[in-house]
ZADO-1210 file (C-alpha; in nm, 4 decimals, padded with zeros to 6 digits):
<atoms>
<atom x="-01.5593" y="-00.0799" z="00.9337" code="UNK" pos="1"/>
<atom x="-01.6570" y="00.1630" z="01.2044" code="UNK" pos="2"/>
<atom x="-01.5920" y="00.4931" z="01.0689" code="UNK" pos="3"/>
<atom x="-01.8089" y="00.3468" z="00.7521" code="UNK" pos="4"/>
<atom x="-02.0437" y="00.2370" z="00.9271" code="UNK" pos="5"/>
<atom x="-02.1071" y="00.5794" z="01.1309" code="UNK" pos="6"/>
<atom x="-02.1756" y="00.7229" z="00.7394" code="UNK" pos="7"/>
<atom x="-02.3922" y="00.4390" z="00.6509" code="UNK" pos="8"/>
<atom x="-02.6220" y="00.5242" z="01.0271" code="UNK" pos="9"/>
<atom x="-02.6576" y="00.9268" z="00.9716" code="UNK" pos="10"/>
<atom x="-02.7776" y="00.8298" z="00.6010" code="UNK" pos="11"/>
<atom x="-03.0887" y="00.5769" z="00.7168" code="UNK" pos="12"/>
<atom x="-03.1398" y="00.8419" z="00.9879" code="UNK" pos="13"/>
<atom x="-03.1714" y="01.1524" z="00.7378" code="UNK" pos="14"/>
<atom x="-03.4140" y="00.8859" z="00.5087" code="UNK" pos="15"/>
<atom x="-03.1691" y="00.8542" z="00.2668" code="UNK" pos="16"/>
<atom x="-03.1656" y="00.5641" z="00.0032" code="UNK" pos="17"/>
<atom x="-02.8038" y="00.3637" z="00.1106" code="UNK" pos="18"/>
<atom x="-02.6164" y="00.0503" z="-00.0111" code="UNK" pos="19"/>
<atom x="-02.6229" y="-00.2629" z="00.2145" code="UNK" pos="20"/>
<atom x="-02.3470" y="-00.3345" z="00.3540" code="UNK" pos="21"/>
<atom x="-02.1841" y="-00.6790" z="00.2618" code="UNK" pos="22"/>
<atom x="-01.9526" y="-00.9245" z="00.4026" code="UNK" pos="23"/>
<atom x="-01.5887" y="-00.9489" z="00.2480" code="UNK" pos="24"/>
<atom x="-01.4979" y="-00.8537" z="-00.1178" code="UNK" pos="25"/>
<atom x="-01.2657" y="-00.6001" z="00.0311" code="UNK" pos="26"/>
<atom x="-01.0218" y="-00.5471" z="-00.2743" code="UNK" pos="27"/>
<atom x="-01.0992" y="-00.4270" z="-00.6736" code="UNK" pos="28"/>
<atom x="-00.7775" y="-00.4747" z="-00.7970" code="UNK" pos="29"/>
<atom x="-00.6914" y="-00.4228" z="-01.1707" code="UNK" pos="30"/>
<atom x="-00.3977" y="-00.6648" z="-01.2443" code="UNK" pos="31"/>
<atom x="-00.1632" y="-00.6245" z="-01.5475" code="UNK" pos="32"/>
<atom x="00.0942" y="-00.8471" z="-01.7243" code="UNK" pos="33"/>
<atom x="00.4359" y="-00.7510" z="-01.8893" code="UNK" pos="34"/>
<atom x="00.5942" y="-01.0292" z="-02.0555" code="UNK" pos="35"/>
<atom x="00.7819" y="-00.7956" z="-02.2887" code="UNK" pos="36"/>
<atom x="01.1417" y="-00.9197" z="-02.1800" code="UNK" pos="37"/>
<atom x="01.0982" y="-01.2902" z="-02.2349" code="UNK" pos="38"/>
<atom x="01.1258" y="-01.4090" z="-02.5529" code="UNK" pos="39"/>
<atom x="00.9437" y="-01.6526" z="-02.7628" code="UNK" pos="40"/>
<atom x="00.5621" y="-01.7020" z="-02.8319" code="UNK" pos="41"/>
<atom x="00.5822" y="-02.0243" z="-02.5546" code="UNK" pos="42"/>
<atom x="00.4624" y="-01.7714" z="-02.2907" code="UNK" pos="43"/>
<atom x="00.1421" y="-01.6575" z="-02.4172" code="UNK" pos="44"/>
<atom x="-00.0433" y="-01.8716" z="-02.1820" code="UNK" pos="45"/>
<atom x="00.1273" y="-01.6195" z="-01.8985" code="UNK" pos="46"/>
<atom x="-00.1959" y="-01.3577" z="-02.0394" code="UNK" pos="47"/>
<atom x="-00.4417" y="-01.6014" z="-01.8467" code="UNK" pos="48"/>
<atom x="-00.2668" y="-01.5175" z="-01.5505" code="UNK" pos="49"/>
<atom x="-00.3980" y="-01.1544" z="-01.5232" code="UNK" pos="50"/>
<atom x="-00.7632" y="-01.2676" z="-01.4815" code="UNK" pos="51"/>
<atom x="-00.6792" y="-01.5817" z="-01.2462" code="UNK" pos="52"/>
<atom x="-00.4958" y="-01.2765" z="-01.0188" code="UNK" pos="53"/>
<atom x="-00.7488" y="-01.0608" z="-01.0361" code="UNK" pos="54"/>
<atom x="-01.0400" y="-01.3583" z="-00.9054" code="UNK" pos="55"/>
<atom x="-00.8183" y="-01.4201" z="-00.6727" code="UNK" pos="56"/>
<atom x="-00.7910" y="-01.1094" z="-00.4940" code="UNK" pos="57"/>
<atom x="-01.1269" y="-00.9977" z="-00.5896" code="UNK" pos="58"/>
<atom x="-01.3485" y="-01.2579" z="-00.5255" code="UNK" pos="59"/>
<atom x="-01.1871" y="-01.3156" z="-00.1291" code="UNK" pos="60"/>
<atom x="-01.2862" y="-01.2131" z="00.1883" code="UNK" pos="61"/>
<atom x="-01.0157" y="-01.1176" z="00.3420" code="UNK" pos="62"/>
<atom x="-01.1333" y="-00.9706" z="00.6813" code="UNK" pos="63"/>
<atom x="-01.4391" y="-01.0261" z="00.8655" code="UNK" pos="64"/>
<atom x="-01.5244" y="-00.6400" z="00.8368" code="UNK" pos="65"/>
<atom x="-01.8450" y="-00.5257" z="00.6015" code="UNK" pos="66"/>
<atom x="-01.8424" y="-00.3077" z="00.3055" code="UNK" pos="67"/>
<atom x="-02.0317" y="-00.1356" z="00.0587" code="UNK" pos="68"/>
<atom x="-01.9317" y="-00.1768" z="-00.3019" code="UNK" pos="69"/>
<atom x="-01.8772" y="00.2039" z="-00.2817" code="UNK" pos="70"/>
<atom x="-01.6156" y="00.0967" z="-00.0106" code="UNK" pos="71"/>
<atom x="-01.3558" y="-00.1196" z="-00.1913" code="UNK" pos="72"/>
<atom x="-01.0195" y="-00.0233" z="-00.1946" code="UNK" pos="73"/>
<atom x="-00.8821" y="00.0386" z="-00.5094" code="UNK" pos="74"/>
<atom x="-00.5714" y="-00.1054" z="-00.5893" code="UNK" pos="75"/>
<atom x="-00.3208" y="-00.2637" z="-00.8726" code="UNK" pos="76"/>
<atom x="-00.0795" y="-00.5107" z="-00.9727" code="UNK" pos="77"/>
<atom x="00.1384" y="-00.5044" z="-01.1935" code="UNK" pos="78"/>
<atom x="00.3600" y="-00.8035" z="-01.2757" code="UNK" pos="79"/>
<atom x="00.6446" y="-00.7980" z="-01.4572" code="UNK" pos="80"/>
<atom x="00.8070" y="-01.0940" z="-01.6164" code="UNK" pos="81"/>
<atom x="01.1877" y="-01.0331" z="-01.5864" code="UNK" pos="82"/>
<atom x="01.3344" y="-01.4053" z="-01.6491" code="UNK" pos="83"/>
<atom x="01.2264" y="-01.7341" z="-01.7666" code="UNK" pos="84"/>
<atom x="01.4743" y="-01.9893" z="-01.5441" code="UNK" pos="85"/>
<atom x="01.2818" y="-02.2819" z="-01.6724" code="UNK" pos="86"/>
<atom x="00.9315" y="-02.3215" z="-01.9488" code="UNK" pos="87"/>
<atom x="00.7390" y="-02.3021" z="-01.6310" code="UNK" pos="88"/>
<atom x="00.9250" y="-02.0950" z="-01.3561" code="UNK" pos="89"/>
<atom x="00.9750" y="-01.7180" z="-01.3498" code="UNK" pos="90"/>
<atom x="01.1848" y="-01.4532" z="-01.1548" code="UNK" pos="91"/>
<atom x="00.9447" y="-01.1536" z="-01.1594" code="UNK" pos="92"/>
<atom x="00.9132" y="-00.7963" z="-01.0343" code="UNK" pos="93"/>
<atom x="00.5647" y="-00.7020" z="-00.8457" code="UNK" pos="94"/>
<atom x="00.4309" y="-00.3276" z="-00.8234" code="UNK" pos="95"/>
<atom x="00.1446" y="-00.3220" z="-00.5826" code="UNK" pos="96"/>
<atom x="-00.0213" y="00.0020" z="-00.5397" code="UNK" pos="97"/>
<atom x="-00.3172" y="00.0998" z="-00.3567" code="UNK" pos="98"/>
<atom x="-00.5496" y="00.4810" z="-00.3605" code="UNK" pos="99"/>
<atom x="-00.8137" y="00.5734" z="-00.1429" code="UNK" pos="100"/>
<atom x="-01.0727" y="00.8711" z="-00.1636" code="UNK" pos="101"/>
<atom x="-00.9815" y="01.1787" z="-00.0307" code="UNK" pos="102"/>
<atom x="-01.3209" y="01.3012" z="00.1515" code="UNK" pos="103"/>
<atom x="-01.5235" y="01.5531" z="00.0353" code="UNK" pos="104"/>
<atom x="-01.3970" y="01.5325" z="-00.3110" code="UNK" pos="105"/>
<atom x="-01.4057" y="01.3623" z="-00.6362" code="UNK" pos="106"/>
<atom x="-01.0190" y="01.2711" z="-00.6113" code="UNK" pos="107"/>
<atom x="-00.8071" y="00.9788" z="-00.4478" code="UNK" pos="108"/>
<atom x="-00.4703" y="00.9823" z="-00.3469" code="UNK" pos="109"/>
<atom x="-00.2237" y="00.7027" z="-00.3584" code="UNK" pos="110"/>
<atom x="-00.1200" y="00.5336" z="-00.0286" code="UNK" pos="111"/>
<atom x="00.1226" y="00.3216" z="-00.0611" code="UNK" pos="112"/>
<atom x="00.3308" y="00.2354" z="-00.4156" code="UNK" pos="113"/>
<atom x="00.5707" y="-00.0838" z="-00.3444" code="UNK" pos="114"/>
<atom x="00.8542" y="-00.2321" z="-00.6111" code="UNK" pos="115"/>
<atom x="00.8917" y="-00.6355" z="-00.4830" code="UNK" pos="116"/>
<atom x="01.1831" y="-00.7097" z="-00.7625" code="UNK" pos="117"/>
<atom x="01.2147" y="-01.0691" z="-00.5602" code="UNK" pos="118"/>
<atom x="00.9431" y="-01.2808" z="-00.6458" code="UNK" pos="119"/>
<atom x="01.0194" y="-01.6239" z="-00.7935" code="UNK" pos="120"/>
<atom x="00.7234" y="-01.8387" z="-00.8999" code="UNK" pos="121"/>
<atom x="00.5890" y="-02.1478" z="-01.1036" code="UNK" pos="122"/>
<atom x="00.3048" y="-02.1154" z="-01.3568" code="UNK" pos="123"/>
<atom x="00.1974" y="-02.3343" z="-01.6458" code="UNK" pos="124"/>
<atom x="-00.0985" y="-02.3025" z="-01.8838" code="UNK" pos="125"/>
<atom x="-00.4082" y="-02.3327" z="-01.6871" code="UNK" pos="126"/>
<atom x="-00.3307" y="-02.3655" z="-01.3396" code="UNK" pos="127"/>
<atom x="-00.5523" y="-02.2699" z="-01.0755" code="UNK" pos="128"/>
<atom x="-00.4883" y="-02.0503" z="-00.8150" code="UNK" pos="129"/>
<atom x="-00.6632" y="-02.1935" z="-00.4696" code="UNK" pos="130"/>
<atom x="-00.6469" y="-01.9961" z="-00.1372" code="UNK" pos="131"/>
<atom x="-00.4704" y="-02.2012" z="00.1414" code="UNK" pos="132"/>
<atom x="-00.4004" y="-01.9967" z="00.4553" code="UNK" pos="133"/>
<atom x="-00.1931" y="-02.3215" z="00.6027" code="UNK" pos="134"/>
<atom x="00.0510" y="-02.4216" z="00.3181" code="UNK" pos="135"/>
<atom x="00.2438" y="-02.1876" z="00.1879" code="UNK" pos="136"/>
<atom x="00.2666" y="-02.1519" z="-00.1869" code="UNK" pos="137"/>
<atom x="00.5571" y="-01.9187" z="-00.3940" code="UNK" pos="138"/>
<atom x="00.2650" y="-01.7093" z="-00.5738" code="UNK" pos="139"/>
<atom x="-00.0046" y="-01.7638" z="-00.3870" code="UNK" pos="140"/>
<atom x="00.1995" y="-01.6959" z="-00.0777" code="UNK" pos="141"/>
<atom x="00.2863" y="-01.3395" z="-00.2033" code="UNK" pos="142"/>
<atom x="-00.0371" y="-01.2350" z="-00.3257" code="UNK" pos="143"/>
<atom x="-00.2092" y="-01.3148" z="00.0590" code="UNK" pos="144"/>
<atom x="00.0705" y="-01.1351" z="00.1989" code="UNK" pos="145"/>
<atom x="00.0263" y="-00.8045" z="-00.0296" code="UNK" pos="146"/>
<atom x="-00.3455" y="-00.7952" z="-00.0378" code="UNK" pos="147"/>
<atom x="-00.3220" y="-00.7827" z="00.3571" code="UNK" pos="148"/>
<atom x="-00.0711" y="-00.5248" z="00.3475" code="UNK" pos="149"/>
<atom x="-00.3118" y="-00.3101" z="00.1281" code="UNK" pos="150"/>
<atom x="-00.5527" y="-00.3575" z="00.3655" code="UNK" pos="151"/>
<atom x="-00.3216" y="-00.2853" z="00.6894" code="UNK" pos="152"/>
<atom x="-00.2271" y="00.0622" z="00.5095" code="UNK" pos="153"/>
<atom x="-00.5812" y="00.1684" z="00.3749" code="UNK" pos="154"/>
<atom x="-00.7280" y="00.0979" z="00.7581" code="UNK" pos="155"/>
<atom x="-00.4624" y="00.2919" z="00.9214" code="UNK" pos="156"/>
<atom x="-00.5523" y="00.6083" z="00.7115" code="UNK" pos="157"/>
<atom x="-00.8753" y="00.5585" z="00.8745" code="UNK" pos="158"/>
<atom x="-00.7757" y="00.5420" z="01.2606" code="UNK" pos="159"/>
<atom x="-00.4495" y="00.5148" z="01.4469" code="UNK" pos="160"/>
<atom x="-00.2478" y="00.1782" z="01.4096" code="UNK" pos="161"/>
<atom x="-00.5806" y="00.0644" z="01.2656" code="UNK" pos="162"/>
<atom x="-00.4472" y="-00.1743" z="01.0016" code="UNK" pos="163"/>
<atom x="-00.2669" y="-00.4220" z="01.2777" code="UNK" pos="164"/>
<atom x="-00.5060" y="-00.6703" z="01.2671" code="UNK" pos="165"/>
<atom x="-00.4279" y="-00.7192" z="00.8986" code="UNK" pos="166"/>
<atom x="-00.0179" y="-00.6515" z="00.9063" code="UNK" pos="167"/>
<atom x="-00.0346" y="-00.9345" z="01.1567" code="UNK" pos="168"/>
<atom x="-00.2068" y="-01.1643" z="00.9101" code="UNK" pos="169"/>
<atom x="00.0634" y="-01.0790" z="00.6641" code="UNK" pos="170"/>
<atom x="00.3415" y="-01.1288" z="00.9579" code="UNK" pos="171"/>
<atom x="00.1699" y="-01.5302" z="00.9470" code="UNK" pos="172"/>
<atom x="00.2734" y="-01.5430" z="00.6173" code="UNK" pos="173"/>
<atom x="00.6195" y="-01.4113" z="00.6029" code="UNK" pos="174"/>
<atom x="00.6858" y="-01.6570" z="00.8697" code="UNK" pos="175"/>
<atom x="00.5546" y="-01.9377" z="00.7230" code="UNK" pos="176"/>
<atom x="00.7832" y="-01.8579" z="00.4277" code="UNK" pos="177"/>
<atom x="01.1035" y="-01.7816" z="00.6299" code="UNK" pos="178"/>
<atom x="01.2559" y="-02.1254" z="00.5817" code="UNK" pos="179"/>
<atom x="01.1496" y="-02.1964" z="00.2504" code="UNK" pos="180"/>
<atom x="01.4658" y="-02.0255" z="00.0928" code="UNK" pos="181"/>
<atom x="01.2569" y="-01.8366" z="-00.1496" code="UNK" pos="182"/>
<atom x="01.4054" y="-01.4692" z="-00.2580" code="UNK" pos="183"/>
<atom x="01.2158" y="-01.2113" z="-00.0660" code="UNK" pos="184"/>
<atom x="01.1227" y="-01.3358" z="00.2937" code="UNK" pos="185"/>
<atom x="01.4515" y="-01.3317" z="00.4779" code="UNK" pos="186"/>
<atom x="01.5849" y="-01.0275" z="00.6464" code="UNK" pos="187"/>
<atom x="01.9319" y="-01.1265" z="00.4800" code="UNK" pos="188"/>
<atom x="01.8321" y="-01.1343" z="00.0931" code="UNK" pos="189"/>
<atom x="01.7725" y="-00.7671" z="00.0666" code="UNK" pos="190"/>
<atom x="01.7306" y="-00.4442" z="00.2576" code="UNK" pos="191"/>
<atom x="01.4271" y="-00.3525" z="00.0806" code="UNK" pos="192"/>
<atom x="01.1803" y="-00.6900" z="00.0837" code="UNK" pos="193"/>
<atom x="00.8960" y="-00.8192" z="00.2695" code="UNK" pos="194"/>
<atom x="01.0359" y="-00.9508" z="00.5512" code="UNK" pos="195"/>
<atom x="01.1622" y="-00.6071" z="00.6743" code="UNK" pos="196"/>
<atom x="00.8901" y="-00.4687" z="00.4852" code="UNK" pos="197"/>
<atom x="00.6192" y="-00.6607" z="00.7967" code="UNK" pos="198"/>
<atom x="00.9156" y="-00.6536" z="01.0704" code="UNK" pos="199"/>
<atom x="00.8684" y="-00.2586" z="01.0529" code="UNK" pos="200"/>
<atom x="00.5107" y="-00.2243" z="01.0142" code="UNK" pos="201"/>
<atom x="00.4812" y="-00.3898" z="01.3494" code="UNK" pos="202"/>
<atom x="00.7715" y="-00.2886" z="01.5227" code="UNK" pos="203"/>
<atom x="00.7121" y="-00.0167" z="01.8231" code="UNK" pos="204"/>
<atom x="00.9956" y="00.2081" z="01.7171" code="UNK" pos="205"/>
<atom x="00.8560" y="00.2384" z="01.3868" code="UNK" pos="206"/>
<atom x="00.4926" y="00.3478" z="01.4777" code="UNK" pos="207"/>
<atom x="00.5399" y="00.7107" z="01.4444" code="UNK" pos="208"/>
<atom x="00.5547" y="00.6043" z="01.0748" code="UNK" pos="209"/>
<atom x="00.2379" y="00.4580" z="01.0739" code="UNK" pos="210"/>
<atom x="00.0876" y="00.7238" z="01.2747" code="UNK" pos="211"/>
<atom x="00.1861" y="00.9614" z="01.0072" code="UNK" pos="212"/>
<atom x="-00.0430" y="00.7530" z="00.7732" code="UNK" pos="213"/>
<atom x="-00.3489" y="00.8686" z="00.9681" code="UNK" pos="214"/>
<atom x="-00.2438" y="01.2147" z="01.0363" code="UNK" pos="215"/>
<atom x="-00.1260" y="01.2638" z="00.6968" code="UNK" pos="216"/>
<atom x="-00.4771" y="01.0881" z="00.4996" code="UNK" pos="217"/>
<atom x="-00.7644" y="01.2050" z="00.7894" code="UNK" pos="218"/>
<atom x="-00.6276" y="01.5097" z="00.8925" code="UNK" pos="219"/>
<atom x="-00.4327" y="01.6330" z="00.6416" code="UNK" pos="220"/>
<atom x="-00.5557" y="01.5626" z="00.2766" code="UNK" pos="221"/>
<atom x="-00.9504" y="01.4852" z="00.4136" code="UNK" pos="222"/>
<atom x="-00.9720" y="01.8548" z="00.5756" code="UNK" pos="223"/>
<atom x="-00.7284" y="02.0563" z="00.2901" code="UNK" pos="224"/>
<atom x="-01.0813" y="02.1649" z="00.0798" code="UNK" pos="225"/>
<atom x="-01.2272" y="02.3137" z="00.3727" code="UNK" pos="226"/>
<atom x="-00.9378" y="02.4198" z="00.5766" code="UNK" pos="227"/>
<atom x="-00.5943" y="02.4266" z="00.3581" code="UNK" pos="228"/>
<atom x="-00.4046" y="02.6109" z="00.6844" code="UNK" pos="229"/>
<atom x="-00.5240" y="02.3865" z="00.9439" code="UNK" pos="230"/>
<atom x="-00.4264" y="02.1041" z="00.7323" code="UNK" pos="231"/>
<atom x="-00.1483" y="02.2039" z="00.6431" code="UNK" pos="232"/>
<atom x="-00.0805" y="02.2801" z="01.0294" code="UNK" pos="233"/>
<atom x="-00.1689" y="01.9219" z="01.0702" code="UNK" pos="234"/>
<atom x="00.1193" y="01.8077" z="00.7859" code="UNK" pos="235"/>
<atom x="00.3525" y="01.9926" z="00.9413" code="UNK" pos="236"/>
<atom x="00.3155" y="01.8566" z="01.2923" code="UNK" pos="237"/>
<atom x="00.3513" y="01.4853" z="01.1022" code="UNK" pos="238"/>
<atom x="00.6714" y="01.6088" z="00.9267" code="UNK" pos="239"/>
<atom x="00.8374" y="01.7247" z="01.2465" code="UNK" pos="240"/>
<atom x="00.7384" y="01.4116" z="01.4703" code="UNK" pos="241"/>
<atom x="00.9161" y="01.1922" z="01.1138" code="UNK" pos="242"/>
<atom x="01.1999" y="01.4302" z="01.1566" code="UNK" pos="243"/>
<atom x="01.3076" y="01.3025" z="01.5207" code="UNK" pos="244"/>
<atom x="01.2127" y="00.9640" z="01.4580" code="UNK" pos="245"/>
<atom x="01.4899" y="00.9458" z="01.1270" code="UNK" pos="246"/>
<atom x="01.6946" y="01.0401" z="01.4151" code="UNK" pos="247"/>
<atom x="01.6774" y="00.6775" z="01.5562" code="UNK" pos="248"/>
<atom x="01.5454" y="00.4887" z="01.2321" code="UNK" pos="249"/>
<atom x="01.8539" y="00.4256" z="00.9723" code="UNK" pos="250"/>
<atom x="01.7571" y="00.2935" z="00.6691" code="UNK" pos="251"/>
<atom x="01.3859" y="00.2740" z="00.7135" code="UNK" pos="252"/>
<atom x="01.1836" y="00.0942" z="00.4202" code="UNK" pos="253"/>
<atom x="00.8662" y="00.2355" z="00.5679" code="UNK" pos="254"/>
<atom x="00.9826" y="00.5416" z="00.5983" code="UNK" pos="255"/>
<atom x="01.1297" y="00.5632" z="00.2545" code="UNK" pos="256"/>
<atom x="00.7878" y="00.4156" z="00.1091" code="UNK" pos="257"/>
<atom x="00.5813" y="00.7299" z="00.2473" code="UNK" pos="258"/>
<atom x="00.7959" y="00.9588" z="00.0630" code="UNK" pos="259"/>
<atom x="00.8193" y="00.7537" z="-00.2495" code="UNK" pos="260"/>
<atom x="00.4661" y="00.7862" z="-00.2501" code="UNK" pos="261"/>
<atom x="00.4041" y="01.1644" z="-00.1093" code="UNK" pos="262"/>
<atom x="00.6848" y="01.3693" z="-00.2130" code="UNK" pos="263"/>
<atom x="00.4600" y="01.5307" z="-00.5412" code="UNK" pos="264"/>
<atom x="00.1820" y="01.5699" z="-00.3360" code="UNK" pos="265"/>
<atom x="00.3534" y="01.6693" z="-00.0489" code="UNK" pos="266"/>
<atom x="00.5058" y="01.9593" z="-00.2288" code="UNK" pos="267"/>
<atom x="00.1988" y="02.0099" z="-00.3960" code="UNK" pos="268"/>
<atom x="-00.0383" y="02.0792" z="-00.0425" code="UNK" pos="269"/>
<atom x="00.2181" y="02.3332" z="00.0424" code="UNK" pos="270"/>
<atom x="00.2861" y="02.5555" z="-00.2593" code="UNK" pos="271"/>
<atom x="00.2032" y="02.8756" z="-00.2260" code="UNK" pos="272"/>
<atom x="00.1052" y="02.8032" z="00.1299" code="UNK" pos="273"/>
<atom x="00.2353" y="03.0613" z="00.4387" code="UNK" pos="274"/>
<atom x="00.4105" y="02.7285" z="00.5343" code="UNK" pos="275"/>
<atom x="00.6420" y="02.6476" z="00.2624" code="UNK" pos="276"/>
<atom x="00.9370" y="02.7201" z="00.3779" code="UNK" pos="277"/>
<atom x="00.9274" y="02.5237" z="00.6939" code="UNK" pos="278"/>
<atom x="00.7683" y="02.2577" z="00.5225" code="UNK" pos="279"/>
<atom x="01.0662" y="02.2865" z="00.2562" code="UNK" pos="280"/>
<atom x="01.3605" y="02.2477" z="00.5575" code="UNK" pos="281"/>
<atom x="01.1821" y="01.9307" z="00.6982" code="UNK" pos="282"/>
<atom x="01.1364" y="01.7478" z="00.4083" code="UNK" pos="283"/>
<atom x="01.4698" y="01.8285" z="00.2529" code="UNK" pos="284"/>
<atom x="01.5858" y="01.7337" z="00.6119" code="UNK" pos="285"/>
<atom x="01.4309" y="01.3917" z="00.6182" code="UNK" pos="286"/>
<atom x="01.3908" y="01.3101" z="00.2556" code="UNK" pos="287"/>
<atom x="01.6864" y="01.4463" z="00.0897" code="UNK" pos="288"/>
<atom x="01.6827" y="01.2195" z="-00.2245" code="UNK" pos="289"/>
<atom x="01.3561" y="01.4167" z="-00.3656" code="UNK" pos="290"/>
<atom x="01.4772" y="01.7360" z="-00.3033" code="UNK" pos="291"/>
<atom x="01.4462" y="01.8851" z="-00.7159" code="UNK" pos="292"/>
<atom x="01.1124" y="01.8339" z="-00.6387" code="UNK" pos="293"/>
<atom x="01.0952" y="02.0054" z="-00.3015" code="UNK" pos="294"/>
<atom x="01.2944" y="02.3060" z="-00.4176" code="UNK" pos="295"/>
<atom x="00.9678" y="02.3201" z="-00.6015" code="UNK" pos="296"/>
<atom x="00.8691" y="02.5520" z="-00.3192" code="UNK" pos="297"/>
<atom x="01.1157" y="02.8161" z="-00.2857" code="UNK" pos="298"/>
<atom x="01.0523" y="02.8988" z="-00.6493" code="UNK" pos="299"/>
<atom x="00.7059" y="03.0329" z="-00.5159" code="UNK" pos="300"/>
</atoms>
């Protein structure tokens, strides 16, 4: 990606020993598998299923963008097996959570934590999972769409609306499974799926949301070690523009994600801040459900 690659030119130029970048292998996902609800040693072919996953999203290009090793984006699944409707179909619930570094330290922060409780699949012992962008597939299907929405959220922490490219890839998807009648790609099934889920990201009204991404992650969190004020400054800027757009925005999943994911470390950047207490009235304002945690910060 660009802003990598401006990194990867300064090092060759100060003679310094560098990676080469490579094509593809975006994702180094760790993949887990609860099947602690169902019943019965039948389904202990289901543990192959973590390491077909996990080739699957790790051994795929998924953009056309190069990358160091050093540059994968870190991510998991976790799959939980919540019902066995027949020997080889299951109704499932999907965590997908992705981190990225936070620059100019040793740390990463969490950018996006999603809870899919609508995924409905078929799997029997040793079936293989192949990549077909033009037939849509209940697992397969759902695992494209999420690994491009990992990748539309990681690139917009790196530049403005940067991740489009990749939330329209995901957009494909969800419209190739509109009509199937599988659980989690109409707007109707659920006010929290992926259908509205992609409708949002792309939607014009919702942008400020994803602005806040990049405001939040480059200017916020990468500049807090060498200027906490300023970033905080920065934060607070973010949290005001949310404020007037949860004015127009009722019900917002994407809106509700970023404070899912933030709230801790959002009340974190500003304890014992000068800022606190205006940071404490937005986010209370915006994101009342978390606010034990925000009250956090008129303890101080």
């Amino acid at each position: 990606m660009w802003f990598k690659s401006v990194g990867l030119v300064l090092c060759i130029l100060l003679g310094v020993a560098t990676e080469q970048p490579t094509k593809g292998q975006e994702l180094a996902c760790d993949v887990q598998i609860d099947r602690s609800q169902l019943s019965g040693s039948e389904f202990s072919f289901l543990g192959d299923l973590r390491r077909r996953v996990e080739e699957y999203i790790n051994e795929r290009n998924w953009t056309e963008d190069q990358f160091l090793s050093s540059e994968q984006i870190t991510c998991s699944m976790q799959i939980v097996f919540l019902e066995a409707l027949r020997p080889t179909e299951f109704r499932t619930r999907l965590i997908v959570t992705s981190r990225r570094p936070i620059y100019g330290t040793s740390q990463s922060t969490v950018v996006v934590r999603i809870n899919d409780s609508e995924w409905q699949f078929e799997y029997s012992r040793g079936t293989s999972l192949r990549y077909d962008p033009n037939r849509y597939n209940p697992l397969t299907s759902v695992l494209d769409f999420y690994a491009n929405i990992i990748l539309g959220y990681d690139y917009d922490t790196f530049s403005e609306l940067g991740g489009t490219p990749q939330f329209e890839s995901a957009r494909r998807i969800a419209n190739e499974a509109k009509g199937t009648g599988d659980p989690g790609w109409s707007a109707t099934s659920s006010d929290r799926n992926r259908r509205q889920l992609i409708d949002e990201l792309l939607a014009k009204r919702h942008q400020p949301v994803r602005r806040a991404h990049y405001r939040y992650h480059r200017k916020g969190l990468d500049r807090f070690v060498k200027d906490p004020e300023n970033a905080r400054t920065e934060v607070i800027g973010l949290l005001e523009s949310l404020q007037e757009t949860s004015q127009y925005l009722s019900n917002s999943y994407s809106l509700d994600l970023f404070f899912a994911t933030k709230y801790q470390e959002l009340t974190a950047l500003f304890l014992g801040g000068e800022q606190s207490n205006r940071a404490y009235n937005l986010l209370t304002q915006i994101d009342p459900g978390h606010s034990s945690e925000y009250n956090k910060l008129m303890n101080r």
